[in-house]
N, CA, C and O atoms as CSV, one atom per row, in Angstrom:
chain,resi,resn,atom,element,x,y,z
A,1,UNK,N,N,74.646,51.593,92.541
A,1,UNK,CA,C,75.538,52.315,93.408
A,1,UNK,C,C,76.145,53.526,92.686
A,1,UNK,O,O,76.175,54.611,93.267
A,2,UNK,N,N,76.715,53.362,91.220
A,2,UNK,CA,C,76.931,54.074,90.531
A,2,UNK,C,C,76.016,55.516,90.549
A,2,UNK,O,O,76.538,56.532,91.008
A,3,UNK,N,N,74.592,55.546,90.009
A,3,UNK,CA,C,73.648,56.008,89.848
A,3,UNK,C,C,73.595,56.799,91.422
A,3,UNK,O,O,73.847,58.002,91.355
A,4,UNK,N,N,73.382,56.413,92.422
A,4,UNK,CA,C,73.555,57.109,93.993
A,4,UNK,C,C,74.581,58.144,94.041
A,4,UNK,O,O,74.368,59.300,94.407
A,5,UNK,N,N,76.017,57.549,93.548
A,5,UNK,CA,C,77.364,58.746,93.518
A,5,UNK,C,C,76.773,59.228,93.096
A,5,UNK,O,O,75.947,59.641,93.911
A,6,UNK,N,N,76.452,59.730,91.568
A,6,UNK,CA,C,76.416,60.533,90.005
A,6,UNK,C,C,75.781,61.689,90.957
A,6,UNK,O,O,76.166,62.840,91.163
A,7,UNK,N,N,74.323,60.737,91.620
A,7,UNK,CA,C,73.242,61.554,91.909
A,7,UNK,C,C,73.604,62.531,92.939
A,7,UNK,O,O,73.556,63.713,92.599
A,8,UNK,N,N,73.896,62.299,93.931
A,8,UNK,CA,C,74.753,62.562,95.429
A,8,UNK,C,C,75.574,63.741,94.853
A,8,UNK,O,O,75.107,64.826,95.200
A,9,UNK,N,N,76.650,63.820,94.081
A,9,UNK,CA,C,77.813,64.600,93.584
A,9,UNK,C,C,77.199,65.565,92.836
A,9,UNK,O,O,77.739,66.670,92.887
A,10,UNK,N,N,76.020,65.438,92.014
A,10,UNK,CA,C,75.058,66.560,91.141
A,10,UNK,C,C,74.147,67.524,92.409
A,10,UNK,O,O,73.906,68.731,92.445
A,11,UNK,N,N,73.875,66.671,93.149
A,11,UNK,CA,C,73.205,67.314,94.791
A,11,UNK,C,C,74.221,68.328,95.237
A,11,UNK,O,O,74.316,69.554,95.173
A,12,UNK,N,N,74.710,67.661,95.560
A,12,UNK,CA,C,76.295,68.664,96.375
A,12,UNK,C,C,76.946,69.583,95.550
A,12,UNK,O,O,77.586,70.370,96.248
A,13,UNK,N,N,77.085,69.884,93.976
A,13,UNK,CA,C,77.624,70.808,93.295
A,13,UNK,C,C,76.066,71.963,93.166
A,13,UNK,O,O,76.182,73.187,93.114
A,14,UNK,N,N,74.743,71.252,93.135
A,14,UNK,CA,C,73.402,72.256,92.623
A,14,UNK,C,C,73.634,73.230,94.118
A,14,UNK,O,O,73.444,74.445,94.167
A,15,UNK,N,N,74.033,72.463,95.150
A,15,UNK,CA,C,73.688,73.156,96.774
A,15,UNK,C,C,74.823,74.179,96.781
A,15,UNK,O,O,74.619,75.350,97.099
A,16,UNK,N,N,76.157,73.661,96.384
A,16,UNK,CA,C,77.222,74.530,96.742
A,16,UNK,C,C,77.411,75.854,95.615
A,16,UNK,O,O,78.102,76.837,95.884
A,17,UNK,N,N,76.646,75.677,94.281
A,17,UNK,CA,C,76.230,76.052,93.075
A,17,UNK,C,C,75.361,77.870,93.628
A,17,UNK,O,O,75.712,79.012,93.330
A,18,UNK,N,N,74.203,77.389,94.481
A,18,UNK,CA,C,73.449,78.177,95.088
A,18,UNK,C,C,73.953,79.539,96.172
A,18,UNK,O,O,73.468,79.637,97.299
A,19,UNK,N,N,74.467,80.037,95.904
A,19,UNK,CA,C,75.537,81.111,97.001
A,19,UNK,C,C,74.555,82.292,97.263
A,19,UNK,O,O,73.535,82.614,96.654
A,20,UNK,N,N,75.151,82.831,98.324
A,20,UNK,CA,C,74.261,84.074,99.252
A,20,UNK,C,C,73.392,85.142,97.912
A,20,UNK,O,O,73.877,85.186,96.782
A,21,UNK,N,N,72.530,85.667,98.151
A,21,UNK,CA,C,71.528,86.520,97.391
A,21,UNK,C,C,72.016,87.853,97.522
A,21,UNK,O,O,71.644,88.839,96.886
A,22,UNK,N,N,72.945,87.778,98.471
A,22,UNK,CA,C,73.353,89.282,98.369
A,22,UNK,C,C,73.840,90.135,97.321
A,22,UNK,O,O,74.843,89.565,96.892
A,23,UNK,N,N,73.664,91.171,96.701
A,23,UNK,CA,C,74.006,92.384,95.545
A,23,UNK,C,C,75.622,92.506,96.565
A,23,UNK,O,O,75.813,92.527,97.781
A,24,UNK,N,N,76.444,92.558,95.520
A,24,UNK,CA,C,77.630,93.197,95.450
A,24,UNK,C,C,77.737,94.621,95.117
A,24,UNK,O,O,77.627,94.756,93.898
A,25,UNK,N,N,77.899,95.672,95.693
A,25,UNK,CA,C,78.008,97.200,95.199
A,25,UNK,C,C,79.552,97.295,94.802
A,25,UNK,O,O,80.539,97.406,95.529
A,26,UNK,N,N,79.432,97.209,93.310
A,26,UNK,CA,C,79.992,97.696,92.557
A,26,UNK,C,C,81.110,99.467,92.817
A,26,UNK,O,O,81.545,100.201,91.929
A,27,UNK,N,N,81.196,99.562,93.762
A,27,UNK,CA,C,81.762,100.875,94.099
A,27,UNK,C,C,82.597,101.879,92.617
A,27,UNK,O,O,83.265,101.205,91.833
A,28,UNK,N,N,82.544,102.608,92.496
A,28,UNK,CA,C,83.267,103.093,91.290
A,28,UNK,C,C,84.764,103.527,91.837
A,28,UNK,O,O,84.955,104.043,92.939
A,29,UNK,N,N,85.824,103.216,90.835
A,29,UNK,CA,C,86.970,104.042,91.688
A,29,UNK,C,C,87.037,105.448,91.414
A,29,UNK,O,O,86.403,106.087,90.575
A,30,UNK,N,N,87.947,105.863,92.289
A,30,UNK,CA,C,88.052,107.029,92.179
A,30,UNK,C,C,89.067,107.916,91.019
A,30,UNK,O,O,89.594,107.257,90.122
A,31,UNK,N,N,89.277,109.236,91.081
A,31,UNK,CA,C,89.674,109.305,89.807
A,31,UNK,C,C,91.191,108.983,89.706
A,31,UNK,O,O,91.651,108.981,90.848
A,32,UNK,N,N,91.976,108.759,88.942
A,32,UNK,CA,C,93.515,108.851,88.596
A,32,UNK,C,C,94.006,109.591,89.366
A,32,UNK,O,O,93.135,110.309,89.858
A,33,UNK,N,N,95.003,109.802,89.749
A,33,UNK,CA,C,95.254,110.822,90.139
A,33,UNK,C,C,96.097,112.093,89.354
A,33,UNK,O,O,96.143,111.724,88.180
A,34,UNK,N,N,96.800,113.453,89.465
A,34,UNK,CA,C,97.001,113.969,88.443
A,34,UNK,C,C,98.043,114.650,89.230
A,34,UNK,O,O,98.066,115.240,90.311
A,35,UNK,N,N,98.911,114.357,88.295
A,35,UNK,CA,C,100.307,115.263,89.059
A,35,UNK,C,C,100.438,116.845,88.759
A,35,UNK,O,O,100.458,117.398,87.660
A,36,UNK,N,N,100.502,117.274,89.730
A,36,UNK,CA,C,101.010,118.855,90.050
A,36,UNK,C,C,102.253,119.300,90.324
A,36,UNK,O,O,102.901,118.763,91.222
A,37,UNK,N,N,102.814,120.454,89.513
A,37,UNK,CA,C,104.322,120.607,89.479
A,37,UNK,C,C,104.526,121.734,90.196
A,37,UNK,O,O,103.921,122.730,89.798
A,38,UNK,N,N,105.301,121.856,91.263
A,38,UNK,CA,C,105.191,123.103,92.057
A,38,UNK,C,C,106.945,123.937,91.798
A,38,UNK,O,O,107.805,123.098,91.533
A,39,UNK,N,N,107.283,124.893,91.835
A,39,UNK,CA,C,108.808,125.343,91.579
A,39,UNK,C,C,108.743,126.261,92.765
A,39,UNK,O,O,107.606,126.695,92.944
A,40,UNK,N,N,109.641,126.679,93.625
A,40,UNK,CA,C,109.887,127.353,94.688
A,40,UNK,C,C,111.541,127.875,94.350
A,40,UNK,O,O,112.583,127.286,94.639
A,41,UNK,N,N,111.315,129.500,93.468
A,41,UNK,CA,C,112.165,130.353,93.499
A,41,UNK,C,C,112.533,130.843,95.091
A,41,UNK,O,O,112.149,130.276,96.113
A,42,UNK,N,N,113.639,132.418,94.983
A,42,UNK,CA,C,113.906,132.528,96.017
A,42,UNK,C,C,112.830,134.129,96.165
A,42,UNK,O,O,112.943,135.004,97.023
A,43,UNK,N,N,111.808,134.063,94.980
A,43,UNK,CA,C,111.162,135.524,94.296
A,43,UNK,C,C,109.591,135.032,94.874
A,43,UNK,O,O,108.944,135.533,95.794
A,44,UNK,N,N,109.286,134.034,94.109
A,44,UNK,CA,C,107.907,133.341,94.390
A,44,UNK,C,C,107.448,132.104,93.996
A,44,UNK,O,O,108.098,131.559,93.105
A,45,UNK,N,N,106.513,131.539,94.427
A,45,UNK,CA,C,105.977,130.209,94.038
A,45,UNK,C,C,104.871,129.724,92.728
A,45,UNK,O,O,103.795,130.294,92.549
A,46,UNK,N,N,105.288,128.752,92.010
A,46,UNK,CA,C,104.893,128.674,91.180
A,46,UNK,C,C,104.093,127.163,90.769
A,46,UNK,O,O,104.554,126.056,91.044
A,47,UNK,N,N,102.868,127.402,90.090
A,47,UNK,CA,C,102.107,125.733,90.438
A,47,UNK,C,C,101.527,126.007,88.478
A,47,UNK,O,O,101.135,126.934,87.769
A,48,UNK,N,N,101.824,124.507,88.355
A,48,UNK,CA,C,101.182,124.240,87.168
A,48,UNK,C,C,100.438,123.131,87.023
A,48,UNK,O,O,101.219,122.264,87.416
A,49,UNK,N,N,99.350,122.532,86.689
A,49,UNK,CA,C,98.646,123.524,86.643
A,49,UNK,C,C,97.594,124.475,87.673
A,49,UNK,O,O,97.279,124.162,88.821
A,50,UNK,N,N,97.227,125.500,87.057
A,50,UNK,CA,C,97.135,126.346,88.239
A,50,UNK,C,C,95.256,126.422,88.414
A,50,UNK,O,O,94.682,127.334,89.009
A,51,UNK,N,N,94.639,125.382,87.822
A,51,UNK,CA,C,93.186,125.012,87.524
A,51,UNK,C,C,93.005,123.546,87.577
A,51,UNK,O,O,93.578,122.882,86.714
A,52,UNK,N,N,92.349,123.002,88.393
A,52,UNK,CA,C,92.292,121.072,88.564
A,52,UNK,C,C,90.823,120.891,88.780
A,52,UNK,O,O,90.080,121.835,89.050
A,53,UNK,N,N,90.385,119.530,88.641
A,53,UNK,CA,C,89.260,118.743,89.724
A,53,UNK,C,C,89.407,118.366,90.215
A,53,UNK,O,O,90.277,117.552,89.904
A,54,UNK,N,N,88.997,118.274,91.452
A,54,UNK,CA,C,88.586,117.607,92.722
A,54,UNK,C,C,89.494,116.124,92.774
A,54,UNK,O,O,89.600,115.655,91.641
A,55,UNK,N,N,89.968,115.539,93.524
A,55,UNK,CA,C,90.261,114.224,93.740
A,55,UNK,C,C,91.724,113.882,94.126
A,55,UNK,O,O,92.428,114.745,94.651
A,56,UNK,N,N,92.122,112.822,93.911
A,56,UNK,CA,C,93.625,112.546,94.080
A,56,UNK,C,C,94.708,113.422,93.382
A,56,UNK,O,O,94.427,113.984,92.324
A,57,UNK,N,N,95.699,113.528,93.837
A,57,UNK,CA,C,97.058,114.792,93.451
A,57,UNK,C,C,97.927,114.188,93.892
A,57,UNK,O,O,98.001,113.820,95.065
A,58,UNK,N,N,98.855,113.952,92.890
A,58,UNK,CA,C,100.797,114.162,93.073
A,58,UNK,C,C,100.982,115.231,93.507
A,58,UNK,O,O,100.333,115.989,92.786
A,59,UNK,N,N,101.717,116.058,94.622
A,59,UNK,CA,C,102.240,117.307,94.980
A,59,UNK,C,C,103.774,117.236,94.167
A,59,UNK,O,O,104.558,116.678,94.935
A,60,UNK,N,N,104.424,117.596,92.940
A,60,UNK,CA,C,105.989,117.045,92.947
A,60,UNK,C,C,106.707,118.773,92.841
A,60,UNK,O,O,106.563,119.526,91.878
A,61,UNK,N,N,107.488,119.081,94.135
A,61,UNK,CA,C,107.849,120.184,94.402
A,61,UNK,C,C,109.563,120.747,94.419
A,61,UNK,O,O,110.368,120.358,95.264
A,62,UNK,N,N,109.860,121.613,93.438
A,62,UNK,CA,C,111.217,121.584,92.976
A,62,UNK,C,C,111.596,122.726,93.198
A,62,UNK,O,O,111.346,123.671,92.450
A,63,UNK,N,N,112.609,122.847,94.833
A,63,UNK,CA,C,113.072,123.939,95.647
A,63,UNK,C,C,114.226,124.527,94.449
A,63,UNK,O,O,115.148,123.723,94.317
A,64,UNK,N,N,114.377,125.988,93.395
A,64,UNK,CA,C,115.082,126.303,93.243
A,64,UNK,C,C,115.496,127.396,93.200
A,64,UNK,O,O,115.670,128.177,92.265
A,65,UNK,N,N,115.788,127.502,95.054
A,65,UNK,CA,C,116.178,128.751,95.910
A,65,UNK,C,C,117.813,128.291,96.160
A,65,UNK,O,O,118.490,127.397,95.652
A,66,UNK,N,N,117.974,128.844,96.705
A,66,UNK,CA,C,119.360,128.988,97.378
A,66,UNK,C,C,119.355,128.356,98.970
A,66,UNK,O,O,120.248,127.847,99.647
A,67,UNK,N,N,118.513,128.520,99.123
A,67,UNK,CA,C,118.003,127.736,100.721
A,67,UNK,C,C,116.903,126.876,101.066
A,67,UNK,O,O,115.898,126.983,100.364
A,68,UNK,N,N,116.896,126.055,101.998
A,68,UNK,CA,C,115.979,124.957,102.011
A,68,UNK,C,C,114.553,125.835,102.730
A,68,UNK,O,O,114.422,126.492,103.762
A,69,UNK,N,N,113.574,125.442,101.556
A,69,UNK,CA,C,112.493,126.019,102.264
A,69,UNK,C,C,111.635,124.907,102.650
A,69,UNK,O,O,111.983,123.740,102.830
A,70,UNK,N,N,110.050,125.595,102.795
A,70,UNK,CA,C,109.095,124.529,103.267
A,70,UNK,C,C,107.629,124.779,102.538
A,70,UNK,O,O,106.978,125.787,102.812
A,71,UNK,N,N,107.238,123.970,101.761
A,71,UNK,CA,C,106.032,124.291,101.046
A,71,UNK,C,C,104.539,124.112,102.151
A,71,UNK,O,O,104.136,123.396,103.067
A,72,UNK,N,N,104.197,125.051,101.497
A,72,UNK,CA,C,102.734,125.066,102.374
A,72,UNK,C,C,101.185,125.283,101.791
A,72,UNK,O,O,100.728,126.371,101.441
A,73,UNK,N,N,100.568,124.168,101.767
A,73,UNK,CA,C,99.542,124.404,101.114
A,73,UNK,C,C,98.051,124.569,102.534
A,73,UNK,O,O,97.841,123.870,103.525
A,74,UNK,N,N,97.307,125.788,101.998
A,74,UNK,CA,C,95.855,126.136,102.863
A,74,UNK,C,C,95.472,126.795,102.452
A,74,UNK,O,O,95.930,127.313,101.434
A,75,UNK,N,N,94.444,127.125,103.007
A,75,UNK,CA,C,93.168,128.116,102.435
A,75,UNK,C,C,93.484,129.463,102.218
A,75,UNK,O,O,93.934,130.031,103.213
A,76,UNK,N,N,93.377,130.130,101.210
A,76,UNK,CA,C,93.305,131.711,101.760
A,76,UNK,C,C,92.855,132.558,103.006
A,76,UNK,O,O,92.033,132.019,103.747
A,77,UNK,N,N,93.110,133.290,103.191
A,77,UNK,CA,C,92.611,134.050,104.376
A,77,UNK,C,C,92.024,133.881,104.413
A,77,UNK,O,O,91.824,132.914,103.678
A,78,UNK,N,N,90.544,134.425,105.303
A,78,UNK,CA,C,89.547,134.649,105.309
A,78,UNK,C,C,88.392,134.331,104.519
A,78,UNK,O,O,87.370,134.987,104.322
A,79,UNK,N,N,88.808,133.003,104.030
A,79,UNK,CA,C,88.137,131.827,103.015
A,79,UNK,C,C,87.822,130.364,103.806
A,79,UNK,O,O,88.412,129.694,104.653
A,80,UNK,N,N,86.878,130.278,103.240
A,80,UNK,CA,C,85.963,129.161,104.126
A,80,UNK,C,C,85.722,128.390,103.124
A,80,UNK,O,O,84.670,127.785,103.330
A,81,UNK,N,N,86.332,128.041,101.844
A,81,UNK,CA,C,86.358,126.830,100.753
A,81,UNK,C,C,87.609,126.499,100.572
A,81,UNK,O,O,88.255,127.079,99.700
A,82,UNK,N,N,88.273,125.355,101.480
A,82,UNK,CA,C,89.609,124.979,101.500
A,82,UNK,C,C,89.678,123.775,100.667
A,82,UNK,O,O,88.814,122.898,100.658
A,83,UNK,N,N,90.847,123.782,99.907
A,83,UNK,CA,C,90.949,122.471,98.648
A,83,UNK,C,C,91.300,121.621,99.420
A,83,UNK,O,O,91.644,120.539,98.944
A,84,UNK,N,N,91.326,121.780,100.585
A,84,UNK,CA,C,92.506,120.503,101.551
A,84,UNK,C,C,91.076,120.222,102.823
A,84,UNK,O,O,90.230,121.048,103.165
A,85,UNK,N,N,91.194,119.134,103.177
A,85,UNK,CA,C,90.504,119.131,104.429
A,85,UNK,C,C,91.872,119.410,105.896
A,85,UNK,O,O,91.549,119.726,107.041
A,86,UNK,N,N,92.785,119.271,105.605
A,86,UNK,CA,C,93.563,119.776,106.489
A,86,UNK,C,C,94.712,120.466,105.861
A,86,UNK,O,O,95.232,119.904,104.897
A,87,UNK,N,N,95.293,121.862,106.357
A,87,UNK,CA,C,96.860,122.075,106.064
A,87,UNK,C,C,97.551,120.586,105.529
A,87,UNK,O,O,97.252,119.469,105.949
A,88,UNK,N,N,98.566,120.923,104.471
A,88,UNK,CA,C,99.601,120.312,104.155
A,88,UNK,C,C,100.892,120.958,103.998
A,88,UNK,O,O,101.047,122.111,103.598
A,89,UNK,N,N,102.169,119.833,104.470
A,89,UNK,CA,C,103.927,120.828,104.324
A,89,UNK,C,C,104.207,119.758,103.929
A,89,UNK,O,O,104.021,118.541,103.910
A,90,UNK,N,N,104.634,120.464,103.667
A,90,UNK,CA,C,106.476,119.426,102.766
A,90,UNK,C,C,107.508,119.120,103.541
A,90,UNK,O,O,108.189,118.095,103.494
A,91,UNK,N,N,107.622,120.134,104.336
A,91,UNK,CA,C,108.821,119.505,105.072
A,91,UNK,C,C,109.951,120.114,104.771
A,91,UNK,O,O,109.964,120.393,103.572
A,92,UNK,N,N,111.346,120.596,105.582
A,92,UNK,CA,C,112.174,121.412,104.250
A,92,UNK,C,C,112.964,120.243,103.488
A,92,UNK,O,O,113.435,119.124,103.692
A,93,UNK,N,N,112.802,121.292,102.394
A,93,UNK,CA,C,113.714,120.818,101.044
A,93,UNK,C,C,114.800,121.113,100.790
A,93,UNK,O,O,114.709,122.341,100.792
A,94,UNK,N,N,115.932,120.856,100.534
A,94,UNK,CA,C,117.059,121.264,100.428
A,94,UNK,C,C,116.940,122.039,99.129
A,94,UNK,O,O,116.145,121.657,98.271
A,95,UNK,N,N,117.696,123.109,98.950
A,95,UNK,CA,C,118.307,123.569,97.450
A,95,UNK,C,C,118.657,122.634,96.715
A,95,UNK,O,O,119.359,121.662,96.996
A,96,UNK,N,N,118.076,122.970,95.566
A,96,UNK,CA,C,117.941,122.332,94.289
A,96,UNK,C,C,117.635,120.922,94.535
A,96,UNK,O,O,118.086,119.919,93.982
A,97,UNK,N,N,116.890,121.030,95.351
A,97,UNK,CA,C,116.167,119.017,95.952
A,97,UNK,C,C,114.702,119.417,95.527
A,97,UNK,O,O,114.284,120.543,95.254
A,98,UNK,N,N,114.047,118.251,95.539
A,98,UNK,CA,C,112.980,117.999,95.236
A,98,UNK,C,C,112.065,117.277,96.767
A,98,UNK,O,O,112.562,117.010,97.861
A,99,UNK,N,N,110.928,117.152,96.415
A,99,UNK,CA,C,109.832,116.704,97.360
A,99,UNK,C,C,108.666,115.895,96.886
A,99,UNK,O,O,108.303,116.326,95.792
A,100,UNK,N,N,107.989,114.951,97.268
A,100,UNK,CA,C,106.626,114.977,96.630
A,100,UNK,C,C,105.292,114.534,97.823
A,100,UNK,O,O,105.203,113.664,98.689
A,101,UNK,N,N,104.474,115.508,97.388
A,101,UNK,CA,C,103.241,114.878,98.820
A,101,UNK,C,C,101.842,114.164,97.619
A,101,UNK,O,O,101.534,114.247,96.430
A,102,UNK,N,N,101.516,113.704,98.465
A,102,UNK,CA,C,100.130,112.767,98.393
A,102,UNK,C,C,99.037,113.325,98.433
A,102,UNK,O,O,98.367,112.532,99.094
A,103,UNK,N,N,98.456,114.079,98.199
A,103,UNK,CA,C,97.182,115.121,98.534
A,103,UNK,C,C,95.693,114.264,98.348
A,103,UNK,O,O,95.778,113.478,97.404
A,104,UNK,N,N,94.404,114.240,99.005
A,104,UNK,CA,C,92.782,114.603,98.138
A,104,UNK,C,C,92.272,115.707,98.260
A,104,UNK,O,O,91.705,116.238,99.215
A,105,UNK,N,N,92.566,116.155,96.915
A,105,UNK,CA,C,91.786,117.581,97.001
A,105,UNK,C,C,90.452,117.539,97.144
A,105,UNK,O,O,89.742,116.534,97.114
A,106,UNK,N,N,90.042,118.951,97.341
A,106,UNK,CA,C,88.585,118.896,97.245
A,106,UNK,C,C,87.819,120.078,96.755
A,106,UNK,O,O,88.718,120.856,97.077
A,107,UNK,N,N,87.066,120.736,96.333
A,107,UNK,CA,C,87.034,121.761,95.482
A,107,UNK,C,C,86.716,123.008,96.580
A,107,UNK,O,O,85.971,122.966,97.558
A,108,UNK,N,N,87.412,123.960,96.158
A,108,UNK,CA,C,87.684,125.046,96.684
A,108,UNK,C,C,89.024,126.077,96.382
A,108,UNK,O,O,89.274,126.047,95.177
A,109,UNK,N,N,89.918,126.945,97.105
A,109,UNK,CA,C,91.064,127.753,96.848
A,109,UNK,C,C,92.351,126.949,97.838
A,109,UNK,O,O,92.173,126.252,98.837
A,110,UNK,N,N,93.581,127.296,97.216
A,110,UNK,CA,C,94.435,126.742,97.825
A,110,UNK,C,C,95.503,127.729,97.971
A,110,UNK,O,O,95.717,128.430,96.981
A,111,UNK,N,N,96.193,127.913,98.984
A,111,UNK,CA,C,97.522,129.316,98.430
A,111,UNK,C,C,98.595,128.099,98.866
A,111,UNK,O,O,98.424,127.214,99.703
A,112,UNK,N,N,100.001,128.410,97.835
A,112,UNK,CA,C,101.286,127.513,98.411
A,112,UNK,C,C,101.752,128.119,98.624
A,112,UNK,O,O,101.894,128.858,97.650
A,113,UNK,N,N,102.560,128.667,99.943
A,113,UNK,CA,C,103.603,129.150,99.984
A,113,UNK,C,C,104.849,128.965,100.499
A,113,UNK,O,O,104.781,128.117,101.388
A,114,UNK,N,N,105.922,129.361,100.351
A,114,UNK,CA,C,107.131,128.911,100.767
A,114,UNK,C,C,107.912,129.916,101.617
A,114,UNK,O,O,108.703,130.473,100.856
A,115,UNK,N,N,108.005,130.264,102.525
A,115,UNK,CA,C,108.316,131.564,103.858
A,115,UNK,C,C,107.823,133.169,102.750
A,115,UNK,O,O,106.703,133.531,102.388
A,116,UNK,N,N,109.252,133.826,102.478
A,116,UNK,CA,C,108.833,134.816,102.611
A,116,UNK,C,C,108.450,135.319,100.486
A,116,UNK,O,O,108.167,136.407,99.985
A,117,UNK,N,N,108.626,134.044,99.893
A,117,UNK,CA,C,108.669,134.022,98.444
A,117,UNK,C,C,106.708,134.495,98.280
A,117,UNK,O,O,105.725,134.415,99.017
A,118,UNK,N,N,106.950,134.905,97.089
A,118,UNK,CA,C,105.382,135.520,96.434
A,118,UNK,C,C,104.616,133.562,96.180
A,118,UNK,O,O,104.943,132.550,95.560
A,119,UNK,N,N,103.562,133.975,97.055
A,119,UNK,CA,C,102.914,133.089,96.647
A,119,UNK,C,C,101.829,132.249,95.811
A,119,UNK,O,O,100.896,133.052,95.801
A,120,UNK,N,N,101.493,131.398,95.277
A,120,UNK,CA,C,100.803,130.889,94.223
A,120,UNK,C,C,99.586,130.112,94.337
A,120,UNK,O,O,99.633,128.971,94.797
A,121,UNK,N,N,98.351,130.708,93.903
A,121,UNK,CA,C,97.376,129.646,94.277
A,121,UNK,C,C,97.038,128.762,93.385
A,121,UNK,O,O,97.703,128.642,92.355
A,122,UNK,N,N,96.131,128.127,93.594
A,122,UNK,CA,C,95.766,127.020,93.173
A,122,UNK,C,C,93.986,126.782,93.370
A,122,UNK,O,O,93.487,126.748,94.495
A,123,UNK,N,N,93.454,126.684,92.556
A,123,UNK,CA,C,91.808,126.484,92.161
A,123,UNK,C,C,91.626,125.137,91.803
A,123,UNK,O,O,92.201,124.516,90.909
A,124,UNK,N,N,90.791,124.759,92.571
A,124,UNK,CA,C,90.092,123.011,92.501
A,124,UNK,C,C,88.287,123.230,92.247
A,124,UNK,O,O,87.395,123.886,92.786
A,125,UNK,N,N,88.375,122.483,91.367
A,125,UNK,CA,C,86.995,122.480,90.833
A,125,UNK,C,C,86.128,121.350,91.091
A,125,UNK,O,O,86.670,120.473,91.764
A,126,UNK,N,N,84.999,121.139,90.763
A,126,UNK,CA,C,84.360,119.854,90.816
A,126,UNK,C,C,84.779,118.597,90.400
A,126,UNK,O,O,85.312,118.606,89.290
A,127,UNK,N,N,84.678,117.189,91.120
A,127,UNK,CA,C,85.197,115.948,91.305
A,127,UNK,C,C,85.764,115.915,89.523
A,127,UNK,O,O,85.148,116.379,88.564
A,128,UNK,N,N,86.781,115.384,89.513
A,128,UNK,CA,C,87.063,114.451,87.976
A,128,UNK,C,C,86.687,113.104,87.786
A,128,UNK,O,O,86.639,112.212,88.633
A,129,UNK,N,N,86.369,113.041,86.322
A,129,UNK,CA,C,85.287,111.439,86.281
A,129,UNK,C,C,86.329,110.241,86.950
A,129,UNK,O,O,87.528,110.298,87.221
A,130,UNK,N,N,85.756,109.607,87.031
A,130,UNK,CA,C,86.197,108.376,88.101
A,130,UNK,C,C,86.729,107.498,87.105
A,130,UNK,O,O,86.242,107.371,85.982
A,131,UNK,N,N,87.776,106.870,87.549
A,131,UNK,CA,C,88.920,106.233,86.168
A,131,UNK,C,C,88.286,104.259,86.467
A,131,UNK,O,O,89.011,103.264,86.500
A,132,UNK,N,N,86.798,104.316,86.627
A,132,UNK,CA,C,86.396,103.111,86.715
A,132,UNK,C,C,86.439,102.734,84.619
A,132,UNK,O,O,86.361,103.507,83.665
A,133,UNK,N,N,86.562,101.548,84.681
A,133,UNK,CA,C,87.016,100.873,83.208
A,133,UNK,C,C,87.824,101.542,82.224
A,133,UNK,O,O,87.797,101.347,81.009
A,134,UNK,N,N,88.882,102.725,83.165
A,134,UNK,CA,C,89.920,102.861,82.556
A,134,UNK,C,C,91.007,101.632,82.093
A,134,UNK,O,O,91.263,100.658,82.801
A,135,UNK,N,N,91.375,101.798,81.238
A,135,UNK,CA,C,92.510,100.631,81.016
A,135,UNK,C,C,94.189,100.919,81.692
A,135,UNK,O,O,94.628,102.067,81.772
A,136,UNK,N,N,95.003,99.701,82.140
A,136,UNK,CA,C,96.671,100.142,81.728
A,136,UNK,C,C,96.647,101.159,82.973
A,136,UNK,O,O,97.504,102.021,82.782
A,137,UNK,N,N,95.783,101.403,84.493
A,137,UNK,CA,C,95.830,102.652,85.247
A,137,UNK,C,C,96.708,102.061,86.238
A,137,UNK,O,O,97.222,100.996,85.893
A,138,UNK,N,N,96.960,102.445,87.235
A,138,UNK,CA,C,98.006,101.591,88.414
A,138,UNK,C,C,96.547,101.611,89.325
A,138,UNK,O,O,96.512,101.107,90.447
């Protein structure tokens, strides 16, 4: 009877042992993301850095005008390589307040501007390596 369990219980772990044949795709993640520092005088707008790759972005935007403006990121004029797949705003900011947006860039030109301040672009380049078996990443 013994010998029947043993056998029975070695059956049932070899069967449950045996799982679907299917490949798992490994997907890679995507890259880190990389924070961008934007300053909004009451003269013009200012982005550092002002050269990136492609992928996820911190927008962190520091109104220091005298009045609450509204950041605006899109394409240049008459440019048909937009870093954004859609317009992005900020929203207004109060004087001497801060903001931060969520962006995926994508490679192409970007202008920020803030109403009537000199505005600042921004150049996105090809994808950044993908932070797969990065360590310590969020």
């Amino acid at each position: 009877m013994r010998k029947r369990m043993v056998g029975a219980i070695s059956v049932a772990m070899l069967v449950a042992g045996c799982g679907a044949s299917d490949d798992y795709a490994n997907k890679e993640r995507p890259p880190s993301p990389v924070n961008v520092s934007v300053a909004v005088t009451d003269a013009r707008v200012t982005v550092t850095p002002a050269r990136l790759g492609a992928g996820p972005a911190i927008v962190t935007i520091s109104n220091q005008s005298a009045r609450p403006r509204d950041l605006r990121l899109a394409p240049p004029d008459g440019s048909s390589s937009a870093c954004l797949d859609a317009d992005a705003a900020s929203g207004p900011i109060n004087p001497m307040g801060t903001a931060r947006l969520s962006v995926e860039l994508t490679e192409g030109e970007c202008v920020l501007s803030a109403g009537d301040a000199r505005p600042a672009h921004l150049t996105v380049g090809a994808l950044r390596p993908s932070s797969q078996n990065r360590l310590l990443l969020p």
